[in-house]
C-alpha positions in Angstrom: 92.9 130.2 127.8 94.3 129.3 131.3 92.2 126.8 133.5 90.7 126.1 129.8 89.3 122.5 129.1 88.7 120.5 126.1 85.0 120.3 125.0 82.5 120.7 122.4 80.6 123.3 120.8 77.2 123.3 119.0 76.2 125.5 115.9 72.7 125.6 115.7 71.5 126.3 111.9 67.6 126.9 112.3 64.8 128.4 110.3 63.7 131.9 111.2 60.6 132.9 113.4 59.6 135.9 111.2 57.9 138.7 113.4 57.0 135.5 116.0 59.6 136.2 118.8 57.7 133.6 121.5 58.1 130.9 118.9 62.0 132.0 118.4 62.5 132.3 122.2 60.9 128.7 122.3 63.4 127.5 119.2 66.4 128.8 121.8 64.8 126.9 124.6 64.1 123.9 122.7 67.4 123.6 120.7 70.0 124.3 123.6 68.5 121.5 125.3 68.9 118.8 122.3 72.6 120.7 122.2 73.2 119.9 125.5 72.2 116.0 125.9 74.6 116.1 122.7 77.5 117.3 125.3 77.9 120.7 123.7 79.1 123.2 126.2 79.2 126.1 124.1 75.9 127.1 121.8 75.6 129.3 119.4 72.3 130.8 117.2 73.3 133.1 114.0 72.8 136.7 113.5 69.3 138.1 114.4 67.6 135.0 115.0 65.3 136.4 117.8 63.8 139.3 116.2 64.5 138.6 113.1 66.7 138.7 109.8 64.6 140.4 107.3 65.9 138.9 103.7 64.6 140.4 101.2 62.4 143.3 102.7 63.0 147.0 101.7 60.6 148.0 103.8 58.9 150.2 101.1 61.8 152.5 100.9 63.5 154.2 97.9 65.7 156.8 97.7 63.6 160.2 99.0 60.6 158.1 100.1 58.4 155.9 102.1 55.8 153.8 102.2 52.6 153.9 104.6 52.8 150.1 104.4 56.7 150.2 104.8 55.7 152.1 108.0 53.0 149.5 109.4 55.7 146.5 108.2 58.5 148.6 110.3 56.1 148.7 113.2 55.9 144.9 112.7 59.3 144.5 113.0 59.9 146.7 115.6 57.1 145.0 117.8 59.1 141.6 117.6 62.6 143.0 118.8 63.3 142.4 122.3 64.5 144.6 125.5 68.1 143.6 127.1 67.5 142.4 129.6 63.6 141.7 129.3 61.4 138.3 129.9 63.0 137.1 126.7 66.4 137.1 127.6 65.3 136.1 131.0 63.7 132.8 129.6 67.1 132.1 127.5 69.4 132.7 130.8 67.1 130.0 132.4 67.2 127.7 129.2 71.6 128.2 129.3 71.1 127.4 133.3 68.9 124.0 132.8 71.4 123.0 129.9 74.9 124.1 131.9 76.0 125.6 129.1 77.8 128.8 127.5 74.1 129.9 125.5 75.2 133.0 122.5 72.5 134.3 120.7 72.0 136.8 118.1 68.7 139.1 118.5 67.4 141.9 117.3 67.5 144.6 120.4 65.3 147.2 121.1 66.5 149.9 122.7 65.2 150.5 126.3 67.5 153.5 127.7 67.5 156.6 125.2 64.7 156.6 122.6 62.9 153.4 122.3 62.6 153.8 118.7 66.2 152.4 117.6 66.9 148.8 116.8 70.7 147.0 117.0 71.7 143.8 116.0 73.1 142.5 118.8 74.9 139.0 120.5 74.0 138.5 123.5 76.1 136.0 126.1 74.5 133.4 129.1 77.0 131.7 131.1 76.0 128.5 132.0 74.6 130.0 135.4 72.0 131.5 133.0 73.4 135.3 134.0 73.3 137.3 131.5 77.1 138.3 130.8 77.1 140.8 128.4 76.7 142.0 124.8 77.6 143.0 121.2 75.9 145.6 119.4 76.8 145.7 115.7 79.2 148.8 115.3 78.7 148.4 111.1 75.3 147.9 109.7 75.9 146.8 105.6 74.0 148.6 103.1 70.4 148.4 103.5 70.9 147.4 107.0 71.0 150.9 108.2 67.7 151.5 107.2 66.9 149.1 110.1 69.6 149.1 112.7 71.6 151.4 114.5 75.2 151.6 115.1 77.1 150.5 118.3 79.8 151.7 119.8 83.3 150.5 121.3 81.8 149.7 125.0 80.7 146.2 123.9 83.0 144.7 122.2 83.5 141.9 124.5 85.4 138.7 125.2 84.4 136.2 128.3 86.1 133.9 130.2 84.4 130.3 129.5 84.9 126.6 130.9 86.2 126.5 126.6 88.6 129.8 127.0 88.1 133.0 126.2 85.0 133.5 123.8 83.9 136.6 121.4 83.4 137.8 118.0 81.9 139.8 115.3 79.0 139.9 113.6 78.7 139.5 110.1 80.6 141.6 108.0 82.4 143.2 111.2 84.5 140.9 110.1 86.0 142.1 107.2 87.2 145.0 109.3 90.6 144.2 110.2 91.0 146.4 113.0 87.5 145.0 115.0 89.0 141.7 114.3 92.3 142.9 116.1 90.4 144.2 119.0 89.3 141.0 119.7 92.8 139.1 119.1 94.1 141.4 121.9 91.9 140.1 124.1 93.0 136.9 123.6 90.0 135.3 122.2 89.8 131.7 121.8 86.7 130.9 119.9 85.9 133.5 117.8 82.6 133.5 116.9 81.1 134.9 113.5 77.3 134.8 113.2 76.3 135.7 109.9 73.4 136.6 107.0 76.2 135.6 104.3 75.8 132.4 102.9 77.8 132.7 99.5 80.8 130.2 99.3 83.4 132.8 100.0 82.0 133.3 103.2 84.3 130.5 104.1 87.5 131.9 103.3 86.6 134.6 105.8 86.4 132.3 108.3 89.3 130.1 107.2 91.2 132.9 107.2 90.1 134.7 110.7 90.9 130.9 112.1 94.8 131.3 110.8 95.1 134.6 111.2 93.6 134.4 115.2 95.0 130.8 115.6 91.7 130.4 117.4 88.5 128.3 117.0 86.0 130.5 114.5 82.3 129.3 115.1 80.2 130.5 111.6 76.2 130.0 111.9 73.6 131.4 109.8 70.0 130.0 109.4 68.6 128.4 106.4 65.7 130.5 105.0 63.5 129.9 102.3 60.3 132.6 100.8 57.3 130.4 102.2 58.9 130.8 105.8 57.5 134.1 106.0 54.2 134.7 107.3 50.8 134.6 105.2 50.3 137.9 105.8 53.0 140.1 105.0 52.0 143.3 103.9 55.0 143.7 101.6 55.0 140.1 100.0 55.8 141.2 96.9 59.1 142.6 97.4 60.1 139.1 97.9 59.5 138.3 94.4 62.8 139.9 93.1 65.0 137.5 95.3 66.1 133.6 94.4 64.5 131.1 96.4 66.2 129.7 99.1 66.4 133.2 100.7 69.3 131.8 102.5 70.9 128.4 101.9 72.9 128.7 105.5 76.3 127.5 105.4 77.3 127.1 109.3 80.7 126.0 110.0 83.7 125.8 112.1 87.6 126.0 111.7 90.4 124.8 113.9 93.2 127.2 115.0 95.6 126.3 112.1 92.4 126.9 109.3 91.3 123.1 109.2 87.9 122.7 108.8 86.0 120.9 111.8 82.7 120.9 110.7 80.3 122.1 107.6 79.8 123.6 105.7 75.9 123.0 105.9 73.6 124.4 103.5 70.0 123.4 102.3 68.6 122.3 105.6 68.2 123.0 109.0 70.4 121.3 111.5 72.9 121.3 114.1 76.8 120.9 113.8 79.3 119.5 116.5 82.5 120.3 116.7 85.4 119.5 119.7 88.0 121.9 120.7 91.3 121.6 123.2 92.9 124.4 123.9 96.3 122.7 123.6 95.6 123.2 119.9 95.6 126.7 120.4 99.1 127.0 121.8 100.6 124.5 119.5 99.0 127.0 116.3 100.7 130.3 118.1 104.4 128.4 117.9 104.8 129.9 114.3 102.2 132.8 114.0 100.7 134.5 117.4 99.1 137.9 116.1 99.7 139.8 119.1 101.8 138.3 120.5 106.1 137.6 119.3 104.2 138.4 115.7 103.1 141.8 116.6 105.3 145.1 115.9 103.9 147.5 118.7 107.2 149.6 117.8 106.1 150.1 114.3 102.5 149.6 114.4 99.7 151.4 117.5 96.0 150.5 117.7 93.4 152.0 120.7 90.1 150.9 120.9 87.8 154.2 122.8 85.2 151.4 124.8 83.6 154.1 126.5 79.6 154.2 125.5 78.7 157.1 123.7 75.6 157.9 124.4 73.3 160.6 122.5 72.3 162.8 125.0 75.1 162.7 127.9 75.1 165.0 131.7 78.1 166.5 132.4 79.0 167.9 136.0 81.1 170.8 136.2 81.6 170.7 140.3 79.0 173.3 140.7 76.7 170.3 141.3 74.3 171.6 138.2 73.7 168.8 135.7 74.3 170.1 131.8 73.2 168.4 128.9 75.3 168.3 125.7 
């Protein structure tokens, strides 16, 4: 939070791009801009939107079997995720760079280092340079989820220093893990960011609470999503059928440092919310309650986070200047 300034962020609530990532990449583009000439210095798209939040789709699966049109609707899927870094994320740095602003963005990743054939849902950070600073890969898929999705591991689970403060966050349900939200309090986040799928009304207390329990800014966005936004030719249309309609109703919001709400909840609609923070709110919230800070009990109480990256196949050297895989 030191050298932060007072300024505004922008929660972008759009409708999906189903297995269309140009027109998503172009949504980003688009959007950021209209953020910007709204004097938003911070922006922020919800969980999967480039790439891809499949409500509703099982994929063809059941328990002990698969589909051959589950397959070709996977391949679909799998075809629309993107490479980090890649053209995609290229065109997004240059749209953060044009706007000057912090650009966050939740995408559907394709892995591009081990096998090529794992997806992660993934944040991914542009300063207002347009570099690309870093990302967060999911480390908890929910339920079906993990059909789709791998898991991440403790090597991105970052926090970056902002014109705002310090921003970060969790995707999702990550946030109902206590200790992934305490690795980001001891990094001293300041606005906590919380892209989501979940648009039920409790999905609010989460955030209320994550706002007084951090004293930092929490930044919700989700998308609004309704049946008919899905392409004419989905080959597995009919497991749509089962679900209500909206899909998703969307629900993007944000929360002050002491749990007041700033902006939102907006649901039915696409749209855009605005919301100004100050850090001096921030230090006034942390005079009574400062989680890791005179609140903490590292006596009593020990947490590590392992960040190194795990990967599946690794080389280790042992001085004989052979490589060995394990």
């Amino acid at each position: 939070m030191r050298g932060a300034r007072a300024g505004r962020i922008a929660v972008v609530q759009p409708a999906p791009a189903f297995f269309d990532t140009p027109t998503a990449v172009d949504r980003v583009v688009a959007l950021t801009a209209d953020a910007a000439g709204k004097g938003a210095d911070l922006v922020v798209f919800p969980e999967a939107y480039v790439g891809g939040y499949p409500w509703g789709l099982a994929f063809g699966t059941a328990v002990g079997g698969r589909s051959p049109a589950g397959r070709r609707t996977w391949q679909r899927y799998h075809e629309a995720a993107v490479g980090v870094p890649g053209p995609e994320t290229a065109r997004m740095g240059e749209a953060a760079a044009a706007a000057g602003v912090t650009l966050v963005v939740g995408v559907v990743e394709r892995d591009t280092t081990y096998s090529g054939g794992t997806l992660f849902c993934t944040l991914l950070y542009f300063g207002p340079d347009g570099t690309l600073l870093g990302k967060h890969r999911k480390l908890k898929p929910t339920a079906a989820e993990r059909l789709i999705w791998g898991e991440g591991d403790g090597s991105t689970l970052p926090v970056f220093e902002t014109p705002l403060g310090r921003v970060g966050g969790l995707i999702c349900w990550e946030n109902y893990m206590p200790l992934a939200r305490m690795a980001m309090y001891g990094q001293g986040v300041d606005i906590y960011l919380a892209p989501t799928a979940d648009a039920r009304p409790r999905w609010q207390s989460t955030l209320q609470h994550i706002a007084i329990e951090g004293r930092c800014y929490v930044v919700g966005c989700n998308q609004f999503v309704t049946r008919a936004m899905y392409p004419d030719d989905l080959e597995l249309a009919h497991e749509l059928e089962a679900w209500p309609d909206p899909l998703c109703v969307g629900g993007s919001a944000v929360y002050g440092p002491m749990g007041d709400r700033l902006a939102g909840p907006l649901e039915g609609d696409t749209g855009m919310l605005l919301a100004d923070v100050d850090p001096d709110e921030i230090v006034r919230a942390k005079f009574d309650f400062d989680v890791t800070g005179h609140y903490a009990r590292p006596d009593v109480f020990r947490f590590e986070v392992d960040r190194r990256p795990r990967p599946p196949v690794a080389s280790l050297d042992d001085g004989s200047g052979a490589r060995h895989l394990s």
